[in-house]
N, C-alpha and C positions, 0 to 999 in steps of 0.2 A: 499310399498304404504300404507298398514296398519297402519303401524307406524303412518306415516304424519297425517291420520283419526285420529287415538288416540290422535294425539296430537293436533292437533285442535279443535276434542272434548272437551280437556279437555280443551284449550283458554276459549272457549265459555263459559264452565258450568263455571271457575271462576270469568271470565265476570261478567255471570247470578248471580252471587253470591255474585261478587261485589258490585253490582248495588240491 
């Protein structure tokens, strides 16, 4: 389940970082 956090975490922050 960890994983799946981390890797949604990370969606987001390159989201945020796209944008």
């Amino acid at each position: 389940e960890d994983k799946y956090v981390a890797v949604i975490e990370t969606g987001v922050l390159e989201l945020g970082a796209e944008v």
